[in-house]
DRENKE-264615 format. One record per atom (N, C-alpha, C): residue number from 1; residue in one letter; chain; x, y, z. Coordinates in steps of 0.1 Angstrom, whole numbers. Example, Ala and Ser with C-alpha at 12.3 -4.5 7.8 and 13.67 -1.06 7.14 Angstrom:
BEGIN
+------+------+------+-------+-------+-------+
| fiti | rodo | tifi |     u |     v |     w |
+------+------+------+-------+-------+-------+
|    1 |    a |    A |   132 |   -57 |    78 |
|    1 |    a |    A |   123 |   -45 |    78 |
|    1 |    a |    A |   132 |   -33 |    78 |
|    2 |    s |    A |   128 |   -22 |    71 |
|    2 |    s |    A |   137 |   -11 |    71 |
|    2 |    s |    A |   129 |     0 |    79 |
+------+------+------+-------+-------+-------+
This chain:
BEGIN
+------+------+------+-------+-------+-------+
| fiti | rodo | tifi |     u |     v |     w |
+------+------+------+-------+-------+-------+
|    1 |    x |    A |    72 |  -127 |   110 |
|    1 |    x |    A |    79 |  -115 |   106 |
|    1 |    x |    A |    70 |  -103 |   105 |
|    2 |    x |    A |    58 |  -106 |   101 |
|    2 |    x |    A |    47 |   -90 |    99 |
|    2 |    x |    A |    45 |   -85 |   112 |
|    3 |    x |    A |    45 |   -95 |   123 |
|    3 |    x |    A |    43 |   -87 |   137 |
|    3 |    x |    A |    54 |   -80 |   144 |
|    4 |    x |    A |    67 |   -83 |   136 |
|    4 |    x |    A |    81 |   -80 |   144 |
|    4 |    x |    A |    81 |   -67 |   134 |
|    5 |    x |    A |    81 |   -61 |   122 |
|    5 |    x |    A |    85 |   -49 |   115 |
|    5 |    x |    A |    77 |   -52 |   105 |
|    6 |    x |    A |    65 |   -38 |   102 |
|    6 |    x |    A |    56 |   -32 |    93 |
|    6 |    x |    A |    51 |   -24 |    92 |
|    7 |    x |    A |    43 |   -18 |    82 |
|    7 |    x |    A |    38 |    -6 |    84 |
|    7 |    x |    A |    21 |   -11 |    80 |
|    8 |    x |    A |    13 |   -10 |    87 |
|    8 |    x |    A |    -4 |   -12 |    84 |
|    8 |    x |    A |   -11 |    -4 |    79 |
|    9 |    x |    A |   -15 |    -5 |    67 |
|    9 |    x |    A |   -27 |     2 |    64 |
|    9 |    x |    A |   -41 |    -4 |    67 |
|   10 |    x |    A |   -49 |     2 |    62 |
|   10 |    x |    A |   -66 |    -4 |    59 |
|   10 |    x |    A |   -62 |   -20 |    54 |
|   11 |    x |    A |   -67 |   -28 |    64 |
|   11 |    x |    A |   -65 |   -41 |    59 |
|   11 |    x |    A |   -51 |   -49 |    50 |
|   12 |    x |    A |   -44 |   -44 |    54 |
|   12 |    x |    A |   -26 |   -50 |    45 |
|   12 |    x |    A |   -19 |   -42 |    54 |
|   13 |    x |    A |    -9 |   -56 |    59 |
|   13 |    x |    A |     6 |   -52 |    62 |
|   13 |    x |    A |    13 |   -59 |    54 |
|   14 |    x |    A |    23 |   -44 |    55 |
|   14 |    x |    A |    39 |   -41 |    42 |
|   14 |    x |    A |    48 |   -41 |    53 |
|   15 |    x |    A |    55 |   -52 |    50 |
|   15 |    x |    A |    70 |   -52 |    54 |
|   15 |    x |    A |    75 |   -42 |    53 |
|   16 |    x |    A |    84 |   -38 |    63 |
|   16 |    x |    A |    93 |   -30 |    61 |
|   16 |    x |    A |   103 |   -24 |    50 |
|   17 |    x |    A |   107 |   -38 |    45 |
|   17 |    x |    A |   116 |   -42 |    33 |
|   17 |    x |    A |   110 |   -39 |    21 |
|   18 |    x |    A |    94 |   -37 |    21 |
|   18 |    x |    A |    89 |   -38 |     6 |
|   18 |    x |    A |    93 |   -28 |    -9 |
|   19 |    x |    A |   102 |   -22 |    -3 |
|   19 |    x |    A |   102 |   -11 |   -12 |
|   19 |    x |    A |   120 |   -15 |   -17 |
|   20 |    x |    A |   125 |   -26 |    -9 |
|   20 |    x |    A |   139 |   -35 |   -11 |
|   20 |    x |    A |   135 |   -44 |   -22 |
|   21 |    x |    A |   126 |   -51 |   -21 |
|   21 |    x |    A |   126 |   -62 |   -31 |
|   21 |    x |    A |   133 |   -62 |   -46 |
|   22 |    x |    A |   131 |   -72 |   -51 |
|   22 |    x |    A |   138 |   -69 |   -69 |
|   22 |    x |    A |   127 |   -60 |   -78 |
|   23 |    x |    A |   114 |   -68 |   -73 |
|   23 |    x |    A |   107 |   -61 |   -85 |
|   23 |    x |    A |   104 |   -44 |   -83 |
|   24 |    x |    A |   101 |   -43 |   -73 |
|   24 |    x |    A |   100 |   -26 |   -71 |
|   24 |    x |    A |   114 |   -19 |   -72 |
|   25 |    x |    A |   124 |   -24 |   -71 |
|   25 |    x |    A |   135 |   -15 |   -77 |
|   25 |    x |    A |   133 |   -15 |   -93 |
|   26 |    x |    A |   135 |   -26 |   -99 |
|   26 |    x |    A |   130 |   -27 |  -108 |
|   26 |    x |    A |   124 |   -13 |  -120 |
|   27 |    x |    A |   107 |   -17 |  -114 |
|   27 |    x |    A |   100 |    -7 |  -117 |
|   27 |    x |    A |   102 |     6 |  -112 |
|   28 |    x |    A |   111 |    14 |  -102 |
|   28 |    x |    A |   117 |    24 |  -102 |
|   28 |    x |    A |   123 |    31 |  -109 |
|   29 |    x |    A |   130 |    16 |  -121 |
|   29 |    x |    A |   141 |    25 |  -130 |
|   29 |    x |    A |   129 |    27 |  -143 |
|   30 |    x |    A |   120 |    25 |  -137 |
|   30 |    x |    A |   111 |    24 |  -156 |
|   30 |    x |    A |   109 |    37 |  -153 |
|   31 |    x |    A |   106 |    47 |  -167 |
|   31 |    x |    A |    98 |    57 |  -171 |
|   31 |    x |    A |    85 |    58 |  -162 |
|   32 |    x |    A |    80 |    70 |  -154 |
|   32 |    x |    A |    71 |    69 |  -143 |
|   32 |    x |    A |    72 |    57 |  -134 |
|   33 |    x |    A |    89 |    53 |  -133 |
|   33 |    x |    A |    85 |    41 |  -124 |
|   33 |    x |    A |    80 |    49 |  -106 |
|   34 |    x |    A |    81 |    58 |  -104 |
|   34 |    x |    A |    81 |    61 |   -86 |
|   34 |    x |    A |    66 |    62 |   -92 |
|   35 |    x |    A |    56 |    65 |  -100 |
|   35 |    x |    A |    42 |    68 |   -99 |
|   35 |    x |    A |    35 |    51 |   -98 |
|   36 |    x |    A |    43 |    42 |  -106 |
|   36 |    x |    A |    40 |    26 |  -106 |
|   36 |    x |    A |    41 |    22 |   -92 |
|   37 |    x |    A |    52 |    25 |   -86 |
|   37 |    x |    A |    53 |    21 |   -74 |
|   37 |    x |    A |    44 |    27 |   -66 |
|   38 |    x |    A |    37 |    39 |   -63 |
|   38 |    x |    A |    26 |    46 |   -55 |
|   38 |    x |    A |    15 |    39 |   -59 |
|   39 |    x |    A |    12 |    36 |   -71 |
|   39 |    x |    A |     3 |    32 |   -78 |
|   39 |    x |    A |    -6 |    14 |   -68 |
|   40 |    x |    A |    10 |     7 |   -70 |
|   40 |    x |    A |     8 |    -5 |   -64 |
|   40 |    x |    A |     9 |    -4 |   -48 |
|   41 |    x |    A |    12 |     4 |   -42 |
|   41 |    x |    A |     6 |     2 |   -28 |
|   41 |    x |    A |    -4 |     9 |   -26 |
|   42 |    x |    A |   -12 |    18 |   -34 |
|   42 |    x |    A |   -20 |    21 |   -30 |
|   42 |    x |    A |   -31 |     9 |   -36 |
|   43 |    x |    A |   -28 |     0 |   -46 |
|   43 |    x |    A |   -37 |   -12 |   -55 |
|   43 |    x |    A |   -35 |   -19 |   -39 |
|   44 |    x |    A |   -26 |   -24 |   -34 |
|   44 |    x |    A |   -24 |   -32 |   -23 |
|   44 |    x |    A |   -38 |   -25 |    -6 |
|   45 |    x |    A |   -35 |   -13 |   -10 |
|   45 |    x |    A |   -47 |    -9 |     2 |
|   45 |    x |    A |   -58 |   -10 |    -1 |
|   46 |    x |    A |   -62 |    -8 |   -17 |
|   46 |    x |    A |   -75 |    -9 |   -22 |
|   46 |    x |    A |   -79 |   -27 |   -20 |
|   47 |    x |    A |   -69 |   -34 |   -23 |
|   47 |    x |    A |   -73 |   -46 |   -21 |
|   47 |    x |    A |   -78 |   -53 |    -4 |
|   48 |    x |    A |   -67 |   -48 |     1 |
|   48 |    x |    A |   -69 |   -50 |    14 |
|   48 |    x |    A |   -83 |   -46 |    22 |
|   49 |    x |    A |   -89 |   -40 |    15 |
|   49 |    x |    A |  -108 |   -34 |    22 |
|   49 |    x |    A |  -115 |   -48 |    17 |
|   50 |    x |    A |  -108 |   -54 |     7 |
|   50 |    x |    A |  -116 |   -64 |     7 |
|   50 |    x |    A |  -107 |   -78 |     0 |
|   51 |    x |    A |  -104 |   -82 |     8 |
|   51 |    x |    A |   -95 |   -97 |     5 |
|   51 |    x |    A |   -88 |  -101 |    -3 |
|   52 |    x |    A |   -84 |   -89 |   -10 |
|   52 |    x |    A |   -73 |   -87 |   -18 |
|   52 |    x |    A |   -80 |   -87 |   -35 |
|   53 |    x |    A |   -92 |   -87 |   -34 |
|   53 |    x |    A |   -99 |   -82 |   -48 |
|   53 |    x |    A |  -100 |   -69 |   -50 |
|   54 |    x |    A |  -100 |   -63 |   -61 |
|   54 |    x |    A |   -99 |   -46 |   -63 |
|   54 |    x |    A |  -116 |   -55 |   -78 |
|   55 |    x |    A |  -127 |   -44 |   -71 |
|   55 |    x |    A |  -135 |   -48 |   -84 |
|   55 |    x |    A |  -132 |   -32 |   -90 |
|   56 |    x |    A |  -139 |   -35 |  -104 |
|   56 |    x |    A |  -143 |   -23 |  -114 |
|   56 |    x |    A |  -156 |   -26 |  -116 |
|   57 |    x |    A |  -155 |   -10 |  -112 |
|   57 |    x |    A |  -172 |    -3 |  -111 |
|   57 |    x |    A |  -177 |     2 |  -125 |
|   58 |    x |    A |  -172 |     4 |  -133 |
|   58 |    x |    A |  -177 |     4 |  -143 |
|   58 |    x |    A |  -178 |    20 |  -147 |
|   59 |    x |    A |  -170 |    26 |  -141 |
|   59 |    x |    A |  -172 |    42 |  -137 |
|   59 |    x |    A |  -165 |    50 |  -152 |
|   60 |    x |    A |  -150 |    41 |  -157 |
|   60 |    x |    A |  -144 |    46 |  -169 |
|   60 |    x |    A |  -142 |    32 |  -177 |
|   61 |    x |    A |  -138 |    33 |  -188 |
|   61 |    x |    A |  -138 |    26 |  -199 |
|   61 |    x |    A |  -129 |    13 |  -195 |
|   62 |    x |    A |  -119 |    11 |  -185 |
|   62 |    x |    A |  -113 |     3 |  -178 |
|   62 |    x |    A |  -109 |     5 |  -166 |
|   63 |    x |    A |  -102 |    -6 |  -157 |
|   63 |    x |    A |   -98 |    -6 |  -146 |
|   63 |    x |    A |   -87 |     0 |  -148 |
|   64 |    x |    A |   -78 |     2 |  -149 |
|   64 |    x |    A |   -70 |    15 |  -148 |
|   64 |    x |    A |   -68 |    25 |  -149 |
|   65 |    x |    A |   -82 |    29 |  -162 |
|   65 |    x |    A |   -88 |    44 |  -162 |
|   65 |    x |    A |   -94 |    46 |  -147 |
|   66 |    x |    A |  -103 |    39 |  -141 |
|   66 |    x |    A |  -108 |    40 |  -133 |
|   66 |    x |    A |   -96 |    44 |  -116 |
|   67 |    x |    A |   -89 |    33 |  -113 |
|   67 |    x |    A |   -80 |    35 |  -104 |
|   67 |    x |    A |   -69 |    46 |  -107 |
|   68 |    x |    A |   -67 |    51 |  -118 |
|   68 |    x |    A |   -63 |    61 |  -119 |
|   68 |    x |    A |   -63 |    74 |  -115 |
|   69 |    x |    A |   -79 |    79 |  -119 |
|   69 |    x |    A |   -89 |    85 |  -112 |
|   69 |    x |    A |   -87 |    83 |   -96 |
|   70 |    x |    A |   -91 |    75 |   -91 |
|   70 |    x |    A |   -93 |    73 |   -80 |
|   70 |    x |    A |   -80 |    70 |   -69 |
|   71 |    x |    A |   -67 |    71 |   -75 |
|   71 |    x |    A |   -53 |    73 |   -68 |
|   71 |    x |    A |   -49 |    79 |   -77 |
|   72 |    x |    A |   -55 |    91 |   -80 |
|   72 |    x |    A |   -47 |   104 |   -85 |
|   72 |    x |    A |   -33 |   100 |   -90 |
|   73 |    x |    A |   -34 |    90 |  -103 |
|   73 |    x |    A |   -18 |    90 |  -105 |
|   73 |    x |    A |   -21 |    87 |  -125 |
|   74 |    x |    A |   -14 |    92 |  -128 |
|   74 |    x |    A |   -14 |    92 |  -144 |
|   74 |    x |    A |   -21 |    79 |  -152 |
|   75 |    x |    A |   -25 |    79 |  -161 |
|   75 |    x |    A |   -33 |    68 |  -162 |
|   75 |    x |    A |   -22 |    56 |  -174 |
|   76 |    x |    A |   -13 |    62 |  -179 |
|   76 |    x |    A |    -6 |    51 |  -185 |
|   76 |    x |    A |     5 |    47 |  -176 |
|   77 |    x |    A |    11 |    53 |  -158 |
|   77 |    x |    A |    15 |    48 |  -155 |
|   77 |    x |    A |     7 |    37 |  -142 |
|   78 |    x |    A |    -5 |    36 |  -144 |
|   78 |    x |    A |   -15 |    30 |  -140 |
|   78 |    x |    A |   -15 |    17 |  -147 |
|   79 |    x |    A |   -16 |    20 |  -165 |
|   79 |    x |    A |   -15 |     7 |  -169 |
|   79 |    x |    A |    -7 |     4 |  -170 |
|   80 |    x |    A |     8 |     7 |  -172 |
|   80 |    x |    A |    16 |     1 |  -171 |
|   80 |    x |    A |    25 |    -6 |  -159 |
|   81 |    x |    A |    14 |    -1 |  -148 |
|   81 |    x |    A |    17 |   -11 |  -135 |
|   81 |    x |    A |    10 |   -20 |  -134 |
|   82 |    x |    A |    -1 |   -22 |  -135 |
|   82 |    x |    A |   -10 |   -31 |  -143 |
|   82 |    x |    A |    -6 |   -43 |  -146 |
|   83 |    x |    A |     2 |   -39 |  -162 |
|   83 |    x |    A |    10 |   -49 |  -167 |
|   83 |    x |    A |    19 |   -54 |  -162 |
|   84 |    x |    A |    25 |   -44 |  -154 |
|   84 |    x |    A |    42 |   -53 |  -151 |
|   84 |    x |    A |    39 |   -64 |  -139 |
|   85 |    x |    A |    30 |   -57 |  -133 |
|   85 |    x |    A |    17 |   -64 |  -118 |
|   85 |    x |    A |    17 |   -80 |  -122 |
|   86 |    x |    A |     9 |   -78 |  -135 |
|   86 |    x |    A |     3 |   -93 |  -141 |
|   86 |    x |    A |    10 |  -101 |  -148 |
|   87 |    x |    A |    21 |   -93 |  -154 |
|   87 |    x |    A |    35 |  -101 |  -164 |
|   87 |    x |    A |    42 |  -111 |  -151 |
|   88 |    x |    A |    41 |  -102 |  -138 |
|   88 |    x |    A |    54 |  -108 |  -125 |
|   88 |    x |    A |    42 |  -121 |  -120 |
|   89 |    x |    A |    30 |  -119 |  -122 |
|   89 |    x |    A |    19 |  -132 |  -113 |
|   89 |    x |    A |    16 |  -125 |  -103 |
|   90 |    x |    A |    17 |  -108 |  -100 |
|   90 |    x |    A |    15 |  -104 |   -89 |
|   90 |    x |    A |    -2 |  -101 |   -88 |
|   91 |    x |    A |    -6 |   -99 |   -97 |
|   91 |    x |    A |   -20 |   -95 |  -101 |
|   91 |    x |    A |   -29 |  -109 |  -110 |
|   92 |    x |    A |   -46 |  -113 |  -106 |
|   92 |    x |    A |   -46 |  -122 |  -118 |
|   92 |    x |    A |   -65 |  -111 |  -120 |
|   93 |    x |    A |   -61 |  -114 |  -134 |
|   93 |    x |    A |   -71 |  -110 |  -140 |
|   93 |    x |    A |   -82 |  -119 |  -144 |
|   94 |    x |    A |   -99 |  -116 |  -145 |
|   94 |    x |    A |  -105 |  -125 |  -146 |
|   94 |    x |    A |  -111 |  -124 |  -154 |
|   95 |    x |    A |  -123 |  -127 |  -160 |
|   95 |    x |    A |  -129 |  -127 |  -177 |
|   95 |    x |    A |  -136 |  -110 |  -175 |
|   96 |    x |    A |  -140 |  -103 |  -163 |
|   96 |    x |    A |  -142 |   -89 |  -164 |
|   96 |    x |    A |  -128 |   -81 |  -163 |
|   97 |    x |    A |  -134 |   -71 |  -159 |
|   97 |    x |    A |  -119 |   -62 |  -151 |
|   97 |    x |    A |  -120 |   -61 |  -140 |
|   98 |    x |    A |  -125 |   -71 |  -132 |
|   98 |    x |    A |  -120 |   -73 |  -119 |
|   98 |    x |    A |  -103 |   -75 |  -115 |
|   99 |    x |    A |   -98 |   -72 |  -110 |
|   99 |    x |    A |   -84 |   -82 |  -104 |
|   99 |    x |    A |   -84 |   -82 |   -90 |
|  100 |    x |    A |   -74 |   -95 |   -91 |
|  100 |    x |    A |   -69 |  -103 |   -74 |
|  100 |    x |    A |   -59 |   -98 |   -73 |
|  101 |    x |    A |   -50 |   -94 |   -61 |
|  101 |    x |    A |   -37 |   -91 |   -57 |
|  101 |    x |    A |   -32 |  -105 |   -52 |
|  102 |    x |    A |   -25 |  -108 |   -54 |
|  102 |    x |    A |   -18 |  -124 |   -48 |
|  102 |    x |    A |    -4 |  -120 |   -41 |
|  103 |    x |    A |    -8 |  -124 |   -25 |
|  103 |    x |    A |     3 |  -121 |   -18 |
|  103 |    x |    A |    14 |  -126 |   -18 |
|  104 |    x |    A |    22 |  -121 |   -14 |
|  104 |    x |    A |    41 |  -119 |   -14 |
|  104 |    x |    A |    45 |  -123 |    -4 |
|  105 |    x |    A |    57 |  -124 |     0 |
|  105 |    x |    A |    64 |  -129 |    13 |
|  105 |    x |    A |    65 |  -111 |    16 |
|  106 |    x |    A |    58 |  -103 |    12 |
|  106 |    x |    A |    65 |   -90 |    14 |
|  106 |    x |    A |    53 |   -79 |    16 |
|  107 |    x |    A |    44 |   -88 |    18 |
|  107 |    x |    A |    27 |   -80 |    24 |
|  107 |    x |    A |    21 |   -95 |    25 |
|  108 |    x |    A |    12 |   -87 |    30 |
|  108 |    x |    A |     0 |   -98 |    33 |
|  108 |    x |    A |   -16 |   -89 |    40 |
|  109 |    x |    A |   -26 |  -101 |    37 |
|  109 |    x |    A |   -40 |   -90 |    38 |
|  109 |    x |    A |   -46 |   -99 |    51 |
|  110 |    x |    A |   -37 |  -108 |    59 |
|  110 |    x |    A |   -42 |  -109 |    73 |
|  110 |    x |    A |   -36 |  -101 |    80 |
|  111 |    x |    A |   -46 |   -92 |    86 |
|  111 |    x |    A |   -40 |   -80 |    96 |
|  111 |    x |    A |   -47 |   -85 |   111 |
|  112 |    x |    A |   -54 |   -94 |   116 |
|  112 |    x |    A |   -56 |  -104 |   123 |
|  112 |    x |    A |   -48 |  -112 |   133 |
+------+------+------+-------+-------+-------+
């Protein structure tokens, strides 16, 4: 299906559909949901440079201060994509502030 309709970035293709799913409508209707949703595809291209791990550099007080910064997007709708990311299993977090993106029937990080 990713070779028949997508759109590629830096290492991740997105379905066509991805912006169809339940959960990103979803988070649409939340308070800063369209900044959550920018938020997570741009977490999806950051992951995609490197195997779907996003590390923290240690640059601000957390990984969402940090990615925030660094995709120009508000920083409580940063964490609160975050959250909704890791509440759904979309995100796993590990004993630092590193996180893993875990792929979907609705991206994927083999561009291969």
């Amino acid at each position: 299906y990713f070779k028949e309709v997508h759109m590629e970035f830096s290492g991740v293709l997105i379905r066509e559909d991805f912006f169809m799913q339940p959960f990103v409508k979803e988070l649409m209707e939340k308070k800063n949901g369209s900044a959550m949703v920018v938020f997570y595809v741009k977490l999806l291209i950051e992951a995609g440079k490197n195997d779907g791990l996003v590390q923290y550099k240690g640059k601000k007080p957390t990984l969402a201060e940090e990615l925030s910064e660094q995709f120009k997007i508000d920083r409580k709708a940063a964490e609160d994509a975050l959250s909704a990311l890791a509440g759904q299993g979309f995100i796993s977090r590990g004993s630092g502030q590193d996180c893993r993106v875990e792929e979907t029937e609705y991206f994927t990080f083999d561009c291969n």
